[in-house]
PQR file with spaces between the fields and no chain letter, atoms N, CA, C, O and H, PARSE charges and radii, in Angstrom:
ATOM       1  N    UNK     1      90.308  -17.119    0.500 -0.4000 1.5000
ATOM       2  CA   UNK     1      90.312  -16.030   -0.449 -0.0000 2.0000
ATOM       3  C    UNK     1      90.986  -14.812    0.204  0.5500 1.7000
ATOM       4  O    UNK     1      90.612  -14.557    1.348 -0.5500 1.4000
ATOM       5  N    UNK     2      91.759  -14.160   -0.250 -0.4000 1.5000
ATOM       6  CA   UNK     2      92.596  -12.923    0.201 -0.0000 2.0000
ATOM       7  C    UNK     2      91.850  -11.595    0.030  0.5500 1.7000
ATOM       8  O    UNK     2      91.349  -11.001   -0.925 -0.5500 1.4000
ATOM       9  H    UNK     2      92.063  -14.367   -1.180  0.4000 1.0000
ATOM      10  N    UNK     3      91.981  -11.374    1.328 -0.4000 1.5000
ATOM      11  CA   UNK     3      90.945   -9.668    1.812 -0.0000 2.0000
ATOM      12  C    UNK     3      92.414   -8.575    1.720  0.5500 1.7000
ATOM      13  O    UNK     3      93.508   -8.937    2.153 -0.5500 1.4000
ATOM      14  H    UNK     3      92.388  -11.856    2.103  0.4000 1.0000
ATOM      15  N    UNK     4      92.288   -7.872    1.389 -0.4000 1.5000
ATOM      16  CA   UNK     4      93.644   -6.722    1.679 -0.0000 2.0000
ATOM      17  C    UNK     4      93.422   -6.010    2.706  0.5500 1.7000
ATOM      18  O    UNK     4      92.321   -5.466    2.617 -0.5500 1.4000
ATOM      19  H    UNK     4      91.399   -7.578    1.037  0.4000 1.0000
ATOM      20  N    UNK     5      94.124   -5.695    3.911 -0.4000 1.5000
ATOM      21  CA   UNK     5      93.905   -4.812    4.965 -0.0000 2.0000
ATOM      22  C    UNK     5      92.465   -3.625    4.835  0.5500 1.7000
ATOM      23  O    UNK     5      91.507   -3.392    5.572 -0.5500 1.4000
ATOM      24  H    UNK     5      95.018   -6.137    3.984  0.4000 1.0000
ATOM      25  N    UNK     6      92.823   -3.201    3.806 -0.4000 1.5000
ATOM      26  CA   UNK     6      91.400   -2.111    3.556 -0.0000 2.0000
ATOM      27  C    UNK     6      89.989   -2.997    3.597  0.5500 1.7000
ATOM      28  O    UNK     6      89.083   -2.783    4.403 -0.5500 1.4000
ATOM      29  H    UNK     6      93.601   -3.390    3.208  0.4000 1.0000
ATOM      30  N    UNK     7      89.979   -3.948    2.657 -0.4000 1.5000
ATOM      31  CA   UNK     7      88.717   -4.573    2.819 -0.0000 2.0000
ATOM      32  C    UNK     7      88.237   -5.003    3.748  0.5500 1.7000
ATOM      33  O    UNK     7      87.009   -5.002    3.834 -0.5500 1.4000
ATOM      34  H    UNK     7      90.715   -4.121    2.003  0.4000 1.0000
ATOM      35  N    UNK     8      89.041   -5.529    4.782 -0.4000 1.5000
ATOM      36  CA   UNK     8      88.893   -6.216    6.199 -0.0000 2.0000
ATOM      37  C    UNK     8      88.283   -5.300    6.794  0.5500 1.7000
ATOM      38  O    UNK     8      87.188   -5.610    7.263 -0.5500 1.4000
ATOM      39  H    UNK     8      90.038   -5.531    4.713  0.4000 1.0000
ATOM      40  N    UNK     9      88.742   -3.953    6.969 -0.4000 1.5000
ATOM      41  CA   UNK     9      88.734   -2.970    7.808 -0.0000 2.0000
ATOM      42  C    UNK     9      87.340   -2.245    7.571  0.5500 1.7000
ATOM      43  O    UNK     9      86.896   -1.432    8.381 -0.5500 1.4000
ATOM      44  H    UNK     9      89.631   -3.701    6.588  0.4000 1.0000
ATOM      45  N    UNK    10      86.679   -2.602    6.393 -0.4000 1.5000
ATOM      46  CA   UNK    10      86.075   -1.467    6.021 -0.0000 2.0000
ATOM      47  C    UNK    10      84.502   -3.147    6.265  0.5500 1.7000
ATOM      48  O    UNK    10      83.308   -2.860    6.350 -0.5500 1.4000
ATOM      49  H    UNK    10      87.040   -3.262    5.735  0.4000 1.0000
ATOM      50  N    UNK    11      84.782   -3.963    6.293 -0.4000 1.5000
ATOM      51  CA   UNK    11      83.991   -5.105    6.672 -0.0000 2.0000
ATOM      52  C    UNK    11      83.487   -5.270    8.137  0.5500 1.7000
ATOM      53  O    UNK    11      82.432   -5.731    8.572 -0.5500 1.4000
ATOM      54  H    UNK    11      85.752   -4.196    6.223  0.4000 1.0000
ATOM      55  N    UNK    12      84.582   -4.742    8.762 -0.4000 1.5000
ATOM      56  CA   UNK    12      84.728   -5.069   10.150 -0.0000 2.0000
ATOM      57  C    UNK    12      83.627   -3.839   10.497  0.5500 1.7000
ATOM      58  O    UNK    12      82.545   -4.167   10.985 -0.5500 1.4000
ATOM      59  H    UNK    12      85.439   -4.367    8.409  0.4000 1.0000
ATOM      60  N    UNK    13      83.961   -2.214   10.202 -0.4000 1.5000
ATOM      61  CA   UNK    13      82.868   -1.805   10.248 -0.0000 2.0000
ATOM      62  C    UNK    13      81.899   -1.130   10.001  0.5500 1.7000
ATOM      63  O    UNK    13      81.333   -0.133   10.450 -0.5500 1.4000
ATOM      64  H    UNK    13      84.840   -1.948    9.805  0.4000 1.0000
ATOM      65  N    UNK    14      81.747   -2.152    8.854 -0.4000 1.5000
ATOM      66  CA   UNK    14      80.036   -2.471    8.553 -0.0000 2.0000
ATOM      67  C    UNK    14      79.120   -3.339    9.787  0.5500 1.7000
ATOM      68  O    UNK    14      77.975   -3.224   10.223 -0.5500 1.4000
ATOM      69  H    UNK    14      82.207   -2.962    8.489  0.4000 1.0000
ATOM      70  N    UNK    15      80.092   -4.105   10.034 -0.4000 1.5000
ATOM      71  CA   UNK    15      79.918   -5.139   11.272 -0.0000 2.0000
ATOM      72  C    UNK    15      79.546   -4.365   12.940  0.5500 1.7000
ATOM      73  O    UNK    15      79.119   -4.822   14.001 -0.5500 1.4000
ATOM      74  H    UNK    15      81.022   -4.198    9.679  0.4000 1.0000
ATOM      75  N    UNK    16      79.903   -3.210   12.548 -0.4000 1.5000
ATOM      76  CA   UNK    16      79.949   -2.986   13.950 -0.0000 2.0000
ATOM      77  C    UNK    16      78.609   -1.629   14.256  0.5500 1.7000
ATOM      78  O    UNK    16      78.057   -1.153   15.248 -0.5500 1.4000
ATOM      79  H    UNK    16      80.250   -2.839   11.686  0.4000 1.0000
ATOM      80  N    UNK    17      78.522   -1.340   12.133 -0.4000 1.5000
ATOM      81  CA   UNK    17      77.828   -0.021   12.734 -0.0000 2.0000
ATOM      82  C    UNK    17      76.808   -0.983   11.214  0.5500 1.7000
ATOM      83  O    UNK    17      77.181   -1.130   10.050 -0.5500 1.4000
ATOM      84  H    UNK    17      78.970   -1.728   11.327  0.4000 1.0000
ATOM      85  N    UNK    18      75.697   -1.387   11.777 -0.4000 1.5000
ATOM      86  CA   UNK    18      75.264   -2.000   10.029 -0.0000 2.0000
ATOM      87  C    UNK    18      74.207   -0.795    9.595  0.5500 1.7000
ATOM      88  O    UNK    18      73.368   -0.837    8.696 -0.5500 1.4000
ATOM      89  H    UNK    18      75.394   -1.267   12.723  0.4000 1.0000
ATOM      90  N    UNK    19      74.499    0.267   10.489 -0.4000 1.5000
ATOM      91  CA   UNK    19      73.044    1.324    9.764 -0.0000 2.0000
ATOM      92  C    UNK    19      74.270    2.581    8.825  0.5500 1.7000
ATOM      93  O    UNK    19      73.791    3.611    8.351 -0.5500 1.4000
ATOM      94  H    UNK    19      75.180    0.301   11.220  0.4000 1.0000
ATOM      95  N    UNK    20      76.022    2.233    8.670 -0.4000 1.5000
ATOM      96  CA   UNK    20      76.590    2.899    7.924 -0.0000 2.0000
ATOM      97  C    UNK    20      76.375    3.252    7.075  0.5500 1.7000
ATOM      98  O    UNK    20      76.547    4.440    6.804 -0.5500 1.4000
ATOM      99  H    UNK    20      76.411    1.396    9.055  0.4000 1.0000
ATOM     100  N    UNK    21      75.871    2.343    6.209 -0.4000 1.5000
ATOM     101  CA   UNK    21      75.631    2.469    4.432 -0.0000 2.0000
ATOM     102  C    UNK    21      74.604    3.419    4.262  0.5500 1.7000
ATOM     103  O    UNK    21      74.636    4.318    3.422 -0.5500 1.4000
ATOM     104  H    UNK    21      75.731    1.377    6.429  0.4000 1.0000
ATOM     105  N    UNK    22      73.549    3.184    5.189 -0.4000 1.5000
ATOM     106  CA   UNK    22      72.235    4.092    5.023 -0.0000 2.0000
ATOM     107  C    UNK    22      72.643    5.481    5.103  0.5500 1.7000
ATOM     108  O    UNK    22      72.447    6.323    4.227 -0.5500 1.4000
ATOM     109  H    UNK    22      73.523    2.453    5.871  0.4000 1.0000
ATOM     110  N    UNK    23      73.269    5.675    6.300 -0.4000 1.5000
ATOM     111  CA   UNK    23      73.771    7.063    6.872 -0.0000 2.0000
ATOM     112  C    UNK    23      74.849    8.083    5.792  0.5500 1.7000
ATOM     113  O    UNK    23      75.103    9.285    5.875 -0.5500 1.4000
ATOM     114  H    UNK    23      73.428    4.991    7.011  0.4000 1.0000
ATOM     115  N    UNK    24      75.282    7.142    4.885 -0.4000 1.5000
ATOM     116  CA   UNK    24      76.131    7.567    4.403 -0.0000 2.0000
ATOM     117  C    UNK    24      75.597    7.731    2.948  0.5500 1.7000
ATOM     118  O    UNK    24      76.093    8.479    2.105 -0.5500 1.4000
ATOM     119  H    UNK    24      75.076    6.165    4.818  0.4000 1.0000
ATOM     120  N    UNK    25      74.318    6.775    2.743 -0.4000 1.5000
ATOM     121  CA   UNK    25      73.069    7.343    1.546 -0.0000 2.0000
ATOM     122  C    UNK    25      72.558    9.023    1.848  0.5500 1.7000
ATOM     123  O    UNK    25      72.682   10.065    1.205 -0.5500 1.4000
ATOM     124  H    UNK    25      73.915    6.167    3.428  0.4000 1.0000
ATOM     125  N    UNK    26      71.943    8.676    3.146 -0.4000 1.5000
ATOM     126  CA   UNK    26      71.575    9.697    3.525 -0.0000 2.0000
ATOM     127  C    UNK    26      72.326   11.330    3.360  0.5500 1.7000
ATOM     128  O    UNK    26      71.823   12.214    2.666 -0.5500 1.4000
ATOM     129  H    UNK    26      71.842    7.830    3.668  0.4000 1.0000
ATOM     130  N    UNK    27      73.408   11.463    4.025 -0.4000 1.5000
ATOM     131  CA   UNK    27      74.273   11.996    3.888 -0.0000 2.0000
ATOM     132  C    UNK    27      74.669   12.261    2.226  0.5500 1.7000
ATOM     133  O    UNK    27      74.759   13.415    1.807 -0.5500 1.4000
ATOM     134  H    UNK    27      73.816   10.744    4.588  0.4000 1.0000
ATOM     135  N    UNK    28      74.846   11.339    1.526 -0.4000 1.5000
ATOM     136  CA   UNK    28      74.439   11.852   -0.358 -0.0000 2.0000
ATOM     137  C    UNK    28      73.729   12.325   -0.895  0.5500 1.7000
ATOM     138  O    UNK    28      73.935   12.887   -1.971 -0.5500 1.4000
ATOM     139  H    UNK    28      74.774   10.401    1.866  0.4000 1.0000
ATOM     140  N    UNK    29      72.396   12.231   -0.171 -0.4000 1.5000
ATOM     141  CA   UNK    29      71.301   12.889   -0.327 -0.0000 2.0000
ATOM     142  C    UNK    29      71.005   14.597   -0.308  0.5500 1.7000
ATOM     143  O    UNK    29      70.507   15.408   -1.089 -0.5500 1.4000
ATOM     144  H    UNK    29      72.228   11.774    0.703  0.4000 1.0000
ATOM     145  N    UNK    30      71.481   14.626    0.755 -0.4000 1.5000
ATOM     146  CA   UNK    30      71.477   15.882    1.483 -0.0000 2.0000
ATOM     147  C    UNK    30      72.461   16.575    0.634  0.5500 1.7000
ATOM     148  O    UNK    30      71.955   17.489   -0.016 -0.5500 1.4000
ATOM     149  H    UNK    30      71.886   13.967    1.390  0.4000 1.0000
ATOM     150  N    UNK    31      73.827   16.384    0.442 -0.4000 1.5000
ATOM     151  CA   UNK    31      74.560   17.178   -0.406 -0.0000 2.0000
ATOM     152  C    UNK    31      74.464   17.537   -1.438  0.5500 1.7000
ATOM     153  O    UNK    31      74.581   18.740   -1.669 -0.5500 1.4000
ATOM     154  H    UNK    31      74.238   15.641    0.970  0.4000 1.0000
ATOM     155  N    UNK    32      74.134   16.339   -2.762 -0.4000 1.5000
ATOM     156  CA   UNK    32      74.738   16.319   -3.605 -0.0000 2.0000
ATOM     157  C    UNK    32      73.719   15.515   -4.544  0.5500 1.7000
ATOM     158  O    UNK    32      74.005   15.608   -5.737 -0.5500 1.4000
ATOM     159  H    UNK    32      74.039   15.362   -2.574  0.4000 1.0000
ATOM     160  N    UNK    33      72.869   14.935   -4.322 -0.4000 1.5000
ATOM     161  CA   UNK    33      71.375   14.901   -5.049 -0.0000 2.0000
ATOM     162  C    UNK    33      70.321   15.796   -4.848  0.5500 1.7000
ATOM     163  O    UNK    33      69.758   15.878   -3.756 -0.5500 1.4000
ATOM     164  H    UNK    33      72.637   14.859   -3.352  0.4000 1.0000
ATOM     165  N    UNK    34      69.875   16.771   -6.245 -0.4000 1.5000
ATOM     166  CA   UNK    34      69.250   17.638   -6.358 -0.0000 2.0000
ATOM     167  C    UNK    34      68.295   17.214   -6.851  0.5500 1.7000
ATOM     168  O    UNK    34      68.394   16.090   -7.344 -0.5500 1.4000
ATOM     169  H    UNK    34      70.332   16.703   -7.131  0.4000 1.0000
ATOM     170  N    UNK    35      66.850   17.995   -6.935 -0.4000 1.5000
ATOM     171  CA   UNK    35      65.723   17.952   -7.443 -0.0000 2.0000
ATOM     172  C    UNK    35      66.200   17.843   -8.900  0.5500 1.7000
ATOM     173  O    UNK    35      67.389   17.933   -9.204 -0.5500 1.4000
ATOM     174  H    UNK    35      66.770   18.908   -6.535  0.4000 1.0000
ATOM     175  N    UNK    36      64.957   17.592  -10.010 -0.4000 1.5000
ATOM     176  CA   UNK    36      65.072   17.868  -11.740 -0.0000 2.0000
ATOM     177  C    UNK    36      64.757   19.167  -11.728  0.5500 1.7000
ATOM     178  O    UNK    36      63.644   19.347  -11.235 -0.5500 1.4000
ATOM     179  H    UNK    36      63.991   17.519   -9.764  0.4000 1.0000
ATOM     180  N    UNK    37      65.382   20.300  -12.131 -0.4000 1.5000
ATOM     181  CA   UNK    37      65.384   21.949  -12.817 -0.0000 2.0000
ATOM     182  C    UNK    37      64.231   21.723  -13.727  0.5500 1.7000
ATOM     183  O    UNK    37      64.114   21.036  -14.742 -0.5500 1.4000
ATOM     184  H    UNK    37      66.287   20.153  -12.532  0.4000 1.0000
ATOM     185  N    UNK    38      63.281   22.623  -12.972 -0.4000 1.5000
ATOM     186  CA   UNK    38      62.133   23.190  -13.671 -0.0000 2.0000
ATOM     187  C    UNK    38      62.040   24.171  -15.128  0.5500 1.7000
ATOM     188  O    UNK    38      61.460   25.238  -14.926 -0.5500 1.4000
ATOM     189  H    UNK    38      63.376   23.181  -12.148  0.4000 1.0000
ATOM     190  N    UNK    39      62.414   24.006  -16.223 -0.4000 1.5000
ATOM     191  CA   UNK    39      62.901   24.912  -16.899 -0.0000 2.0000
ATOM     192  C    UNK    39      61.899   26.065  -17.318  0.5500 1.7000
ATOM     193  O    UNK    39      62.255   27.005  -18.029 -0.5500 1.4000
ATOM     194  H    UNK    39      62.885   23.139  -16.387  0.4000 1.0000
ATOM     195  N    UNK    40      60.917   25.949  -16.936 -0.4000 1.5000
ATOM     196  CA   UNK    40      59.706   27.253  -17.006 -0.0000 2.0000
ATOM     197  C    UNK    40      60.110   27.702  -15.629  0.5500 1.7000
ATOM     198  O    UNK    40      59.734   28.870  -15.536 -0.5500 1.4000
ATOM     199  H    UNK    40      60.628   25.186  -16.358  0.4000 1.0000
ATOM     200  N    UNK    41      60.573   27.406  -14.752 -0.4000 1.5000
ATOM     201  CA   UNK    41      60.481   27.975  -13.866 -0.0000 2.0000
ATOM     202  C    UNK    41      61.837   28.857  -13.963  0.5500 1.7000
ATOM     203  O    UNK    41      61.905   29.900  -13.312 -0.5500 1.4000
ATOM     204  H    UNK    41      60.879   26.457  -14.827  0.4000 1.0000
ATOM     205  N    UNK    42      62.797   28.483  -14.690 -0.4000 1.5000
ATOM     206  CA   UNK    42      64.183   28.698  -14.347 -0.0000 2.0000
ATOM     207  C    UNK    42      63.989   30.111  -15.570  0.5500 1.7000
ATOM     208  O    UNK    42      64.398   31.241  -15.305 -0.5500 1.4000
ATOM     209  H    UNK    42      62.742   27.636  -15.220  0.4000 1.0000
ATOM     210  N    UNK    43      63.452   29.830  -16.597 -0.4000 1.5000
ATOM     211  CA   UNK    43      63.029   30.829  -17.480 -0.0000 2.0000
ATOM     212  C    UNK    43      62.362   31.889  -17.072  0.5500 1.7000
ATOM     213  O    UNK    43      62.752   32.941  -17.576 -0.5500 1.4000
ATOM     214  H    UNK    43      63.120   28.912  -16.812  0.4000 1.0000
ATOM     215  N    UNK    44      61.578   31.957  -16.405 -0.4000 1.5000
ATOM     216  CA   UNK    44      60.922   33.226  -15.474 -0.0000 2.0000
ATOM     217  C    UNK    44      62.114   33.903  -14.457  0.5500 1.7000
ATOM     218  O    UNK    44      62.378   35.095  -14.301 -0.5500 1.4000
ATOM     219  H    UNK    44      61.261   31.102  -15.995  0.4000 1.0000
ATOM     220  N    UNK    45      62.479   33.198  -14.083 -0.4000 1.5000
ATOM     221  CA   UNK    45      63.274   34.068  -13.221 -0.0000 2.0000
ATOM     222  C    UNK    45      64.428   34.486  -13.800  0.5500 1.7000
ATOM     223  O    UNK    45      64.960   35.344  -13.095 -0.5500 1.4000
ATOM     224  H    UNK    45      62.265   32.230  -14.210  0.4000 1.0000
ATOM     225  N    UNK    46      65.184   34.183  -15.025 -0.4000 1.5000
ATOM     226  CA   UNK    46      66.126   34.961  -16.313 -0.0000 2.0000
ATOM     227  C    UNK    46      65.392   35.911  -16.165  0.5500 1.7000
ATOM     228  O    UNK    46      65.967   36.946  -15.826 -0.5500 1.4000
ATOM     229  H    UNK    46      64.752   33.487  -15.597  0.4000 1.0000
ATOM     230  N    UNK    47      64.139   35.969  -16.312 -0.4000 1.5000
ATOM     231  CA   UNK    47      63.262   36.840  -17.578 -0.0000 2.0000
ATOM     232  C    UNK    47      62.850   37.814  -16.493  0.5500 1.7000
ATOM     233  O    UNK    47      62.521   38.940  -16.864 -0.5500 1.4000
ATOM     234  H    UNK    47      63.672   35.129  -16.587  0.4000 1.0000
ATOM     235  N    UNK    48      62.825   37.513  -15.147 -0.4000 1.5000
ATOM     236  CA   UNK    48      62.301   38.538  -14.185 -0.0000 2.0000
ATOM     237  C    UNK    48      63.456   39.597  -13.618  0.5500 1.7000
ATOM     238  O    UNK    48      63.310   40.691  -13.072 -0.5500 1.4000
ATOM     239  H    UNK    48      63.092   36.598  -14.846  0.4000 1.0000
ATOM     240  N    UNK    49      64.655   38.855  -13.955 -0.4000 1.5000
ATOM     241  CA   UNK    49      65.907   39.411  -12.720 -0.0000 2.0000
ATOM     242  C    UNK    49      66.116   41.138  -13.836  0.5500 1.7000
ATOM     243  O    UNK    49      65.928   41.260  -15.047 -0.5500 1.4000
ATOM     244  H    UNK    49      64.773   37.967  -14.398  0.4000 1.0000
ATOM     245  N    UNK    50      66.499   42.080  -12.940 -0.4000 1.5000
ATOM     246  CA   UNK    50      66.538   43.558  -13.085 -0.0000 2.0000
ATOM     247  C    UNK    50      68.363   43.502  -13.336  0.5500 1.7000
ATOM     248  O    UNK    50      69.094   43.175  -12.401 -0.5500 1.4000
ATOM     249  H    UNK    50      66.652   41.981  -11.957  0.4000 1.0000
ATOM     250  N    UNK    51      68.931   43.873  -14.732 -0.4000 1.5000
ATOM     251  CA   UNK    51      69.530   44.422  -15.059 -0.0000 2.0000
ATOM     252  C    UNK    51      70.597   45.261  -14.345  0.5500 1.7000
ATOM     253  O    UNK    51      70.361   46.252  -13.654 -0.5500 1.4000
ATOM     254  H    UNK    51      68.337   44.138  -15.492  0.4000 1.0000
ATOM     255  N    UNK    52      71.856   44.709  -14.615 -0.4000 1.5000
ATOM     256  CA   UNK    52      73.442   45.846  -13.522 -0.0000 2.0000
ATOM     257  C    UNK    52      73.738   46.259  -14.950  0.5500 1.7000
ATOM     258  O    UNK    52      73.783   45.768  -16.078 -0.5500 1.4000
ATOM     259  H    UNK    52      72.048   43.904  -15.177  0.4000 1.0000
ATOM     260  N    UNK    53      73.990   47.879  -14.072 -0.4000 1.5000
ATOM     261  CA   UNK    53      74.896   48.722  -14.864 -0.0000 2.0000
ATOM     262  C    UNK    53      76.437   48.201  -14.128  0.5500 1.7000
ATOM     263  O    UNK    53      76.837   47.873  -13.011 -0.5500 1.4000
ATOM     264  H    UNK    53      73.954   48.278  -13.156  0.4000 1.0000
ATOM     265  N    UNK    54      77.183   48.416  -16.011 -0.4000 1.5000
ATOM     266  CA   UNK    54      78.537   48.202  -15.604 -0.0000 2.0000
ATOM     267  C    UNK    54      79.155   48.516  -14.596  0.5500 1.7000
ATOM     268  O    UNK    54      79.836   47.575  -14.190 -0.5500 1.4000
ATOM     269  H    UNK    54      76.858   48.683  -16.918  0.4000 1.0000
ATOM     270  N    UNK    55      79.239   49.488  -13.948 -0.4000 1.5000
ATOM     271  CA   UNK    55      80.072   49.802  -12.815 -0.0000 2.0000
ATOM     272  C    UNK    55      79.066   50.365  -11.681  0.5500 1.7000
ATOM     273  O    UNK    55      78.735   51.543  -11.550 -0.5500 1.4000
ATOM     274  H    UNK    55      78.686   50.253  -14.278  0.4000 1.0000
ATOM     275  N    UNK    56      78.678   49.338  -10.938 -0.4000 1.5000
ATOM     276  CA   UNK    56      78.213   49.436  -10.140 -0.0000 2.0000
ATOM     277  C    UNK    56      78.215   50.707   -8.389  0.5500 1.7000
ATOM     278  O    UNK    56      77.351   50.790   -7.516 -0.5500 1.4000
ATOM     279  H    UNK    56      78.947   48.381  -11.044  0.4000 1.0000
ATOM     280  N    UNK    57      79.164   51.241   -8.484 -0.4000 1.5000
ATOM     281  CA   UNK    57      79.644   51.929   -7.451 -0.0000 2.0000
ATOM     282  C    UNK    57      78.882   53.729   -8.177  0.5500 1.7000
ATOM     283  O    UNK    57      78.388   54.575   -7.431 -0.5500 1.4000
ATOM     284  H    UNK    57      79.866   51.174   -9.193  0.4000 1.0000
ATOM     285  N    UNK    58      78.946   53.815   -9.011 -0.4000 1.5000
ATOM     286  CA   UNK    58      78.741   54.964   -9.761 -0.0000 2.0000
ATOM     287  C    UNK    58      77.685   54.768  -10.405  0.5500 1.7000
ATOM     288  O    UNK    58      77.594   54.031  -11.386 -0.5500 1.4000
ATOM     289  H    UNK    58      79.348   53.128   -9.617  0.4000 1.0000
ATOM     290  N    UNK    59      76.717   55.471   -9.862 -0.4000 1.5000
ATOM     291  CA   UNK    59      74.871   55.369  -10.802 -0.0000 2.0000
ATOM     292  C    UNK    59      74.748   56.819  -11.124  0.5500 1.7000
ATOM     293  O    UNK    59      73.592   57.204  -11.299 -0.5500 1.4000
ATOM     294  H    UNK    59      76.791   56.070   -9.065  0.4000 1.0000
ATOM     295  N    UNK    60      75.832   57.827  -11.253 -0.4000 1.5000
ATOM     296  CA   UNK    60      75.132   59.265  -11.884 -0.0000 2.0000
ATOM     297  C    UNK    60      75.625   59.429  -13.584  0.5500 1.7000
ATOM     298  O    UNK    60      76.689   59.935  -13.941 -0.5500 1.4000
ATOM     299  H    UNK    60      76.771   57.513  -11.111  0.4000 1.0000
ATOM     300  N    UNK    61      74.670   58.923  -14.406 -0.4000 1.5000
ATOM     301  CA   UNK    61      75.287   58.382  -15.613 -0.0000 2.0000
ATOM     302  C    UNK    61      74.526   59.609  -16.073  0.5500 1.7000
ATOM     303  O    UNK    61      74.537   59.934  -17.261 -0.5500 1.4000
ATOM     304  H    UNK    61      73.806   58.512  -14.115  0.4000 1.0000
């Protein structure tokens, strides 16, 4: 059955490092899988945050 250079390569190491896949779960984890958004929670803090005046540099209105 025919492997293409990439597949070989990427077989070979798995072969050499077999805790890759995990590490590289892991590593997904950490980035880029987030908790589920609390939406009472996310609503309080809309509802708490204090208001900018338009132009911020200048407050003698």
């Amino acid at each position: 059955m025919y492997q293409s250079d990439i597949t070989q390569f990427i077989n070979q190491l798995k072969e050499k490092n077999p805790e890759l896949e995990t590490e590289q779960r892991e590593g997904r984890a950490l980035l880029w899988d987030k908790q589920p958004i609390d939406l009472d929670e996310r609503l309080r803090q809309q509802q708490s945050r204090v208001g900018q005046t338009p132009y911020v540099y200048y407050q003698n209105f």
